[in-house]
C-alpha positions in Angstrom: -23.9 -31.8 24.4 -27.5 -32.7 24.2 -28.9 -36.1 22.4 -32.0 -35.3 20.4 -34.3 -38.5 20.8 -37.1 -37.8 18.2 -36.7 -39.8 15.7 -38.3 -39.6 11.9 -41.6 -41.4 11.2 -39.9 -43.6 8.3 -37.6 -45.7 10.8 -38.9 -44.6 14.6 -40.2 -48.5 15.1 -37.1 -49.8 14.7 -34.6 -47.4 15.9 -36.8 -45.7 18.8 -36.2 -49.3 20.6 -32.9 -49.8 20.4 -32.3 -46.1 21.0 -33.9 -46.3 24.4 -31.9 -49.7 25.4 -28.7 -48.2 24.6 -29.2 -45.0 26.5 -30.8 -46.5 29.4 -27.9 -48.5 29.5 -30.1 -51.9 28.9 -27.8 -54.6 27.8 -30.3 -57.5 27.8 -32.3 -55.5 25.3 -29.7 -54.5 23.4 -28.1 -58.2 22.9 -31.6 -59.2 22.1 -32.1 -56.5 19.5 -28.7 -56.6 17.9 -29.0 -60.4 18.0 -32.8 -59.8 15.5 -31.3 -57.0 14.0 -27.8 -57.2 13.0 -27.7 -54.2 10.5 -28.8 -52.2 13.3 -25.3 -52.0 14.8 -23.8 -49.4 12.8 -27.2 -47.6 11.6 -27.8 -44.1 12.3 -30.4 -44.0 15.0 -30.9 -40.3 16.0 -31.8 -37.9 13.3 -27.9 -36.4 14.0 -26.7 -39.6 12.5 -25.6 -41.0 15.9 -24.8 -44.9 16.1 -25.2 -47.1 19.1 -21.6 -46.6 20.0 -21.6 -42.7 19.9 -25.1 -43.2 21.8 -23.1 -45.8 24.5 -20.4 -43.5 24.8 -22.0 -40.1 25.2 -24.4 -41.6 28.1 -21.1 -43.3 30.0 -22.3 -47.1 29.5 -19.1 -49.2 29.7 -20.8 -52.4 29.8 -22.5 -51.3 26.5 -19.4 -50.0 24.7 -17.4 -53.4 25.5 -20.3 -55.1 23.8 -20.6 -53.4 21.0 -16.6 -52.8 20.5 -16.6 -56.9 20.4 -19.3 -57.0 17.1 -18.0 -53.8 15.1 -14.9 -54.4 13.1 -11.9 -51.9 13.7 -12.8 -49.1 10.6 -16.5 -49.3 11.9 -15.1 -47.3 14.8 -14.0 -44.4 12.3 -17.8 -43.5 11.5 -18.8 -40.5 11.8 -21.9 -38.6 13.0 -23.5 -35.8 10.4 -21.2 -33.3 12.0 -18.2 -35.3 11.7 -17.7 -36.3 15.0 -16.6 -39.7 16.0 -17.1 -41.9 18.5 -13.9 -41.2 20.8 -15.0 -37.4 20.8 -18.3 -38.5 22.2 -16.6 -40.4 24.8 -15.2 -37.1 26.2 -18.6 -35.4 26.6 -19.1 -37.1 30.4 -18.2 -35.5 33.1 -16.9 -38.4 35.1 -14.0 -39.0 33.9 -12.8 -42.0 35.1 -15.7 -43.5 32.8 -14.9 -41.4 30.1 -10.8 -42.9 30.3 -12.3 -46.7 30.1 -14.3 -45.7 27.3 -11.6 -44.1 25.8 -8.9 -46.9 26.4 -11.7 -49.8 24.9 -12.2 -47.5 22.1 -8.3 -47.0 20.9 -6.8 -50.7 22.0 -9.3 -51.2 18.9 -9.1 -48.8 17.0 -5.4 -46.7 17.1 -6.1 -44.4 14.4 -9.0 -42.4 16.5 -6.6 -40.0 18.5 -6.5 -38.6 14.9 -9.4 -38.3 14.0 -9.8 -34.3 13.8 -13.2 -32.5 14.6 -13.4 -29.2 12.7 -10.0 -27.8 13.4 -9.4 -30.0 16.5 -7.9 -33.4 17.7 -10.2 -34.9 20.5 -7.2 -34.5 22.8 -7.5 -30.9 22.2 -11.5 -31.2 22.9 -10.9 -33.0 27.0 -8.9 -30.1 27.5 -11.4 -27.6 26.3 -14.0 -29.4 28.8 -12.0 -29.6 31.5 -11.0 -33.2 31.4 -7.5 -33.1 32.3 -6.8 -36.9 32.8 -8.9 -37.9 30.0 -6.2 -35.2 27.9 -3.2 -36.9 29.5 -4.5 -39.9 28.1 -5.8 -39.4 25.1 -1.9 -37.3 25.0 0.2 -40.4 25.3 -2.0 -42.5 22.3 -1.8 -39.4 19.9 0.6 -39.7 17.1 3.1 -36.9 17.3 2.9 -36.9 14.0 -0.5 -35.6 14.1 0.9 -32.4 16.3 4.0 -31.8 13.8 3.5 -27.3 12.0 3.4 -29.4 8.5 0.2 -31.5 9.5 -1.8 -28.4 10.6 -2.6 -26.3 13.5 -3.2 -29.3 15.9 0.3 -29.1 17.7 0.2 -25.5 17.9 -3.2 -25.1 19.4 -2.8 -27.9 21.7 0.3 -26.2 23.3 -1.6 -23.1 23.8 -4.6 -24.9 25.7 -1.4 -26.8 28.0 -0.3 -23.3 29.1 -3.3 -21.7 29.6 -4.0 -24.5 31.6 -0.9 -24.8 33.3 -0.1 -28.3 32.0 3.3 -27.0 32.0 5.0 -30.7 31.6 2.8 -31.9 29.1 3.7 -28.2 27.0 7.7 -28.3 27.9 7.4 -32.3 26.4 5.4 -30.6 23.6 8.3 -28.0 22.7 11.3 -29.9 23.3 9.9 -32.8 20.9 9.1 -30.0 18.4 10.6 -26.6 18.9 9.2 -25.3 15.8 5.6 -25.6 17.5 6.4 -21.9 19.1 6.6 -19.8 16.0 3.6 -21.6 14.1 1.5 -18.5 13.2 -2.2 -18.9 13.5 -4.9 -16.3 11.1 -7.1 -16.3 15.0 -4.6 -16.4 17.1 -0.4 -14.8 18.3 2.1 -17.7 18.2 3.2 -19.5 21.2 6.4 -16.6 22.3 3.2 -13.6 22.2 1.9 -15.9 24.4 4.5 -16.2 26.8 5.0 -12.9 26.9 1.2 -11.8 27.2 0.5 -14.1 30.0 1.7 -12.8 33.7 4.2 -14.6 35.9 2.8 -18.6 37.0 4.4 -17.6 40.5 2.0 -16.2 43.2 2.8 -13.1 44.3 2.4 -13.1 47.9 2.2 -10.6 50.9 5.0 -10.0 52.6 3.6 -11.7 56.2 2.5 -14.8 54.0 6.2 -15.2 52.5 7.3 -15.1 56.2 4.9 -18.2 56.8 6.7 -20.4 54.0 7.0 -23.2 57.3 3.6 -22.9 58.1 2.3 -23.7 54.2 5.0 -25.9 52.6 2.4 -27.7 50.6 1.0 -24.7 49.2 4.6 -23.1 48.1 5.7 -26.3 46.9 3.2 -26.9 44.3 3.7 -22.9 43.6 7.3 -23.3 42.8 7.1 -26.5 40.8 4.6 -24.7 38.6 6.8 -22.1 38.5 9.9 -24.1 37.6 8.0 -25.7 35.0 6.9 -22.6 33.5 10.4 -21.5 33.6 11.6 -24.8 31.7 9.1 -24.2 29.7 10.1 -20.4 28.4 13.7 -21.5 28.4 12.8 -24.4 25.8 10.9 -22.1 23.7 13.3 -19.7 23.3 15.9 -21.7 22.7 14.0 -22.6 19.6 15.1 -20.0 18.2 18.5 -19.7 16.8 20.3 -16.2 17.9 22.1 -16.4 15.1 19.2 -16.4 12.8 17.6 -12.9 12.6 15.4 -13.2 9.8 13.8 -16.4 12.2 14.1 -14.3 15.0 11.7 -11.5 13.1 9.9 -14.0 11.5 9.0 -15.8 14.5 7.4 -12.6 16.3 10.2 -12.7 19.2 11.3 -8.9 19.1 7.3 -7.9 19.4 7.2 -11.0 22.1 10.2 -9.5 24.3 8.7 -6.5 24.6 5.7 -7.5 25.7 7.2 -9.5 28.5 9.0 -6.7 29.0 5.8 -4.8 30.0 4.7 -7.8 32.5 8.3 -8.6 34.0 8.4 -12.3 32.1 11.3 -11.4 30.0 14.2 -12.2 32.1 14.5 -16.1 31.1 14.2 -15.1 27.3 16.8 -12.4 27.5 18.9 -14.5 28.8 18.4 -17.0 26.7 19.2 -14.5 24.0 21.1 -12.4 24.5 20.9 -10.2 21.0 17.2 -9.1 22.4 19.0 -6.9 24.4 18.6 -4.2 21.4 14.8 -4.6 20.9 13.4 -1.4 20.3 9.9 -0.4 20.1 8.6 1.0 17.2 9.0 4.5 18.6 12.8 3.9 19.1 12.4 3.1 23.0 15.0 0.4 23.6 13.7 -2.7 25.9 14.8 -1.3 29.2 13.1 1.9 28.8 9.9 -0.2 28.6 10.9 -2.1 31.3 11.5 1.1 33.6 8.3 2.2 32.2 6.1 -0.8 33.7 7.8 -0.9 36.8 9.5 -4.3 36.3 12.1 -4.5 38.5 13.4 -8.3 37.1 14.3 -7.3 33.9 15.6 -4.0 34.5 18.1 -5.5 37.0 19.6 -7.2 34.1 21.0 -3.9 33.2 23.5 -4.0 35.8 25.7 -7.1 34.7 26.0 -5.3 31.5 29.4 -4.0 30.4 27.9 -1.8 28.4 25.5 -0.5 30.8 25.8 3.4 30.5 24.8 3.0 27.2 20.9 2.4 27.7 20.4 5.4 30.1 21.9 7.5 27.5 19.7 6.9 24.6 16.7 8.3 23.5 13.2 7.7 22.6 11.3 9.0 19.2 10.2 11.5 21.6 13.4 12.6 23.4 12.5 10.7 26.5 15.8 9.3 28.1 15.6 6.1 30.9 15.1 8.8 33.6 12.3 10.4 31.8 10.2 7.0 32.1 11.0 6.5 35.3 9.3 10.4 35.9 6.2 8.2 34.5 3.5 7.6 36.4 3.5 3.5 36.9 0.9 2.2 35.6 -2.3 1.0 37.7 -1.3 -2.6 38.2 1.8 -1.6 39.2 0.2 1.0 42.0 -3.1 -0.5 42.8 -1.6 -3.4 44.8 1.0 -0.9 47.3 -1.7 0.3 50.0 -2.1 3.4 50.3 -1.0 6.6 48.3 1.9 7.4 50.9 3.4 3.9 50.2 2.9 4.6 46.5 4.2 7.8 45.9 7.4 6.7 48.2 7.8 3.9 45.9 7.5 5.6 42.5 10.3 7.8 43.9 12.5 5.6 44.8 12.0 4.2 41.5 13.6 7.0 40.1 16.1 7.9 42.3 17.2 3.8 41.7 17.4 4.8 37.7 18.8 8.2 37.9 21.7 6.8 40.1 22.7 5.3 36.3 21.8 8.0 34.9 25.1 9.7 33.5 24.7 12.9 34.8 24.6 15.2 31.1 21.7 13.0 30.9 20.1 14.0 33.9 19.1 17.8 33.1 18.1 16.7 29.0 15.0 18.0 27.4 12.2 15.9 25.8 10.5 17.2 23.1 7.5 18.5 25.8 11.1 20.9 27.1 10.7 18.6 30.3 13.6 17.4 32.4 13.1 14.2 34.3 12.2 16.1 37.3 10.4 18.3 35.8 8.1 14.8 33.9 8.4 13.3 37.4 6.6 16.3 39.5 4.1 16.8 36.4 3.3 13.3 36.4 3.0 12.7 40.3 1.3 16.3 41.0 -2.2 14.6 41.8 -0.6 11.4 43.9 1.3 13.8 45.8 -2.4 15.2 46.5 -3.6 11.9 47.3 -0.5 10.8 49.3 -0.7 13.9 51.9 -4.7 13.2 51.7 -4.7 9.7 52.7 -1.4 10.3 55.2 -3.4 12.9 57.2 -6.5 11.0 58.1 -4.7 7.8 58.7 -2.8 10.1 61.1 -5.6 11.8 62.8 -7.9 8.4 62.9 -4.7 7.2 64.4 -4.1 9.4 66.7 -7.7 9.9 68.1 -6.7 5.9 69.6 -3.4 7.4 70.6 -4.7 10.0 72.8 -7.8 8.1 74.1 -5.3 5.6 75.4 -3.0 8.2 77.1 -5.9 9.9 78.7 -6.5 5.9 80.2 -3.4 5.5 81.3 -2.2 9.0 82.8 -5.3 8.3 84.9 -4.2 4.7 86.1 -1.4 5.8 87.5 -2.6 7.5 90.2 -5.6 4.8 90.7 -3.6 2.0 91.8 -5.2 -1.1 92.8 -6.9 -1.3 96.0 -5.8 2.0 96.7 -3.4 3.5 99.3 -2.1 2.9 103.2 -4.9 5.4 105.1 -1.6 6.0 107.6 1.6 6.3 105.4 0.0 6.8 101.6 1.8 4.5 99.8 0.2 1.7 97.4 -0.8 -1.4 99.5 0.8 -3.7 96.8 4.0 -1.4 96.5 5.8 -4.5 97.6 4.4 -7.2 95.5 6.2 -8.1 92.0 2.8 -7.7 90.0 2.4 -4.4 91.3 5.7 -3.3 90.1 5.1 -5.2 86.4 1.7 -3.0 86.8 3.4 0.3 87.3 5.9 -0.5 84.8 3.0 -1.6 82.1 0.9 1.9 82.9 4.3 3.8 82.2 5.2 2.4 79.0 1.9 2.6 77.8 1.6 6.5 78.9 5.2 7.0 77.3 4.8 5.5 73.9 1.2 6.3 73.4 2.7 10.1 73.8 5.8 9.2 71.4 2.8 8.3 69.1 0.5 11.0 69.3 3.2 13.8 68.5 3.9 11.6 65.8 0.6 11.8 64.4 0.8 15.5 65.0 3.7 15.6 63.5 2.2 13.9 60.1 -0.7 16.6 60.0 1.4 19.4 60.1 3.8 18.3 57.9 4.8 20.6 54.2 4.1 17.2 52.0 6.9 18.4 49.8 7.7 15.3 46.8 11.5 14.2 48.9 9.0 13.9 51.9 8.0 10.6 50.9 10.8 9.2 50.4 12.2 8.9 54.3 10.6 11.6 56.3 6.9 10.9 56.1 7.5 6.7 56.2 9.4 7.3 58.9 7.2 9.3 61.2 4.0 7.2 60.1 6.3 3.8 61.2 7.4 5.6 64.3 3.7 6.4 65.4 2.4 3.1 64.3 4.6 1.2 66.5 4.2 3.2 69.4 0.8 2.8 69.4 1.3 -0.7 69.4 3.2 -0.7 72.2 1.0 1.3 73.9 -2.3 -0.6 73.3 -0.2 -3.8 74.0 1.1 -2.6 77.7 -2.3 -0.9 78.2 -3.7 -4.2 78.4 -1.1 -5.8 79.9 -1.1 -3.2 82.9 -5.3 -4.1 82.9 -4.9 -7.8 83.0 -2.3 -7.4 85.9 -4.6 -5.1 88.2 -7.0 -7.9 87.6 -5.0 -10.7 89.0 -3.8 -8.3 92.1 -7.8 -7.6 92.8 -8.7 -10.6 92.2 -5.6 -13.7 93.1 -8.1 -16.2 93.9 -10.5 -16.4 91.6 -8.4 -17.2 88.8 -11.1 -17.7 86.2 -12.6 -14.4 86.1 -9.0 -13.3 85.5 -8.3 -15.8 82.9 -11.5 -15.5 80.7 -11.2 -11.4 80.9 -7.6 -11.9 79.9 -8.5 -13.4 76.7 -10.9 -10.6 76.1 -8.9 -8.1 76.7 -6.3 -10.0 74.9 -8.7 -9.2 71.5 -8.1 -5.5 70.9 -4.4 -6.1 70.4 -5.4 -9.2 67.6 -7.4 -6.7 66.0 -4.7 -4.2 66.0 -2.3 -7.0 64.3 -4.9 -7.6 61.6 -5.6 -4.5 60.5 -2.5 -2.4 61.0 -0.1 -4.6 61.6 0.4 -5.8 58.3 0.5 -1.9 57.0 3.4 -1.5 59.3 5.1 -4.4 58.1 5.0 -3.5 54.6 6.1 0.5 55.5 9.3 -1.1 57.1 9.9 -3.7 53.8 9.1 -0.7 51.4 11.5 1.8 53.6 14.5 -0.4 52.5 13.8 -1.4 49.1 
């Protein structure tokens, strides 16, 4: 917020001065002035129509505010600015906050009515959180009527409940609905009620990689915070939804819910509301397609696993859309993009959208399975339609991932085949054999080379294997994975023992100078970390996926 200084001709000798005390946070001039010019206290004195205090306040002068809190009377406090602002909203506008609290806390032990003191369609508890000033809206929080934040008083409750979530104040919003559970069905002309919100806004829980969820020891701090948020969230969704009586339909369609759960349906945040109620369970879109069709639709794996503690379970697969499309035939949908995007590569993709479907068609009653939609499509028929160009994409990425792969693969069997008969230090000139033949490094040498010749093989036919492969749709499910994991790992292996066969000609060539051997170790010790980072993880993730 800016201050405009110029002042207007009539009254710039009088106010100018005192202007320039108070914002220059000049108490000895300001005493002296007030002191000559009492009616100066509350006079406008910027041609906004701000007052000393709202001029104290904005410019973070607590010395001055104390001052002038002790010679202005308590409904002084309530005047207003031309725009209607008052002084406790301009002591909000600094961005230190711990000033902006003492401000704050002078300002209402005087005053207690100023928490409510709206600006346009706004409490000033709702303006901190709109500029960022989270402890300054805690504060401000605890001294606001509830009153104020009650659906018959206005908006105020209703918008400030929205800001909490966005801004994950997930206390201060569960303290917010469980005081007033109506708060989550007040409709707004601007904006969805609080359930549309819910069901809009994805899951508070971070969504790690798999090698960061195996390193929960390692970040405790991190995931702690992660789950309380999460918990509260969770607290939170449960209290809103249990706002809403099940009993009640012409609430529950009043209140938005049915549009809401389907929604969350889309992102995977439905499973707390469904079970909260359970008469959601029939939602249907307006095209007929019942909430776990939408579910198997977006991929959401949470809320479709509801379906299977359902007694009535068979029921769901076995109904249709407006458009003949059974369970099965949206699971022969291509997932959406956010679904995809984050599964590297289009061989882990296309194995995942099929087991997708072979997960729903196993609950798939089996009349169902061969049913026409009104396009004449079976499921399979959708499915192969649907996938034709990530099959494509699949067999194009899995080929030159297998022959970049297995350029390495055969470089390093090339190395070590030709090791093996270079031994260190050579041979006996009288009876041939190694000199080291009877030391233990030699042998762990010999051993290394060998293992490293053998697997790097194993993973160069598997590469082969990959780039002459038919890339048929059941391929991805088991064969493909499996070869690329196969080939993947014995490369590892065989980059790992490649080195390790290296490092131990080293030390015997080299026993006493142990330093050399050490510092080339660690370098040699490198490729392997950069194998780890950059494949590693890929591997990892083919082996989690394989089982899902």
């Amino acid at each position: 917020m800016t201050l405009n200084v110029m002042m207007s001709t009539d009254n710039a000798s009088s106010s100018e001065a005192l202007l320039r005390a108070v914002r220059n946070g000049d108490i000895h001039n300001t005493r002296k002035f007030l002191k000559d010019n009492p009616g100066a206290l509350n006079a406008k004195i910027t041609p906004d129509g701000e007052r000393p205090l709202h001029v104290a306040a904005l410019f973070g002068h607590v010395h001055i505010v104390e001052h002038l809190l002790e010679l202005i009377s308590e409904n002084d406090l309530e005047l207003l600015n031309n725009f209607g602002m008052s002084v406790l909203l301009f002591a909000i506008y600094s961005w230190d906050e711990s000033i902006n609290i003492k401000i704050a806390k002078c300002m209402v032990d005087k005053n207690q009515r100023l928490p409510i003191a709206a600006a346009g369609d706004w409490l000033p508890v709702t303006w901190a959180l709109q500029l960022g000033q989270i402890q300054t809206c805690r504060y401000l929080y605890s001294v606001t009527p509830f009153e104020a934040l009650l659906p018959e008083n206005g908006d105020y409750g209703a918008d400030l409940l929205a800001l909490f979530y966005y801004s994950k104040m997930f206390d201060l919003a569960l303290d917010l609905v469980r005081r007033c559970p109506r708060l989550v069905i007040r409709s707004h002309a601007l904006r969805d009620n609080f359930l549309v919100i819910l069901a809009k806004t994805p899951s508070s829980y971070p969504q790690l990689p798999f090698w960061k969820r195996c390193l929960y020891s390692r970040i405790m701090k991190e995931i702690y915070e992660a789950k309380l948020t999460d918990e509260q969230s969770r607290m939170l969704l449960r209290a809103a939804c249990n706002a809403i009586s099940p009993e009640n339909q012409e609430e529950i369609s009043k209140s938005g819910m049915e549009e809401a759960i389907l929604m969350a349906a889309q992102r995977g945040n439905a499973t707390l509301a469904l079970k909260a109620q359970f008469s959601l369970l029939w939602t249907w879109t307006k095209d007929e397609r019942r909430i776990f069709s939408v579910a198997v639709q977006y991929r959401q794996a949470s809320v479709y696993n509801l379906l299977h503690g359902l007694i009535l379970k068979p029921l769901f697969p076995s109904s249709d859309d407006a458009y003949g499309n059974y369970m099965l035939h949206m699971a022969g949908m291509l997932a959406p993009p956010e679904q995809l995007n984050p599964i590297p590569g289009a061989l882990l993709q296309m194995q995942r959208e099929l087991q997708w479907f072979k997960e729903v068609e196993s609950i798939t009653p089996p009349n169902v399975k061969q049913q026409l939609n009104n396009d004449n499509l079976t499921p399979r028929e959708l499915f192969t339609k649907e996938h034709k160009e990530l099959v494509k994409e699949g067999e194009k990425w899995t080929k030159g991932t297998a022959g970049s792969c297995g350029v390495v693969a055969a470089l390093v069997a090339t190395i070590t085949f030709a090791a093996a008969f270079t031994v260190p230090d050579g041979n006996d000139q009288i009876k041939g054999y190694p000199i080291f033949l009877h030391k233990n490094l030699f042998m762990l040498f010999i051993i290394s080379d060998a293992v490293s010749l053998f697997s790097s093989t194993t993973s160069l036919l598997m590469f082969l294997g990959l780039l002459t492969s038919r890339y048929a749709e059941d391929d991805f499910l088991k064969s493909l994975p499996t070869k690329l994991i196969i080939g993947l790992s014995a490369m590892f292996i065989s980059l790992a023992t490649m080195m390790a066969a290296f490092c131990t000609a080293l030390f015997l060539m080299l026993q006493h100078r142990s330093w050399i051997v050490i510092s080339i170790t660690f370098l040699a010790s490198i490729p392997v970390a950069l194998y780890i980072w950059l494949q590693f993880p890929l591997l990892v993730l083919i082996l989690w996926t394989k089982h899902i």
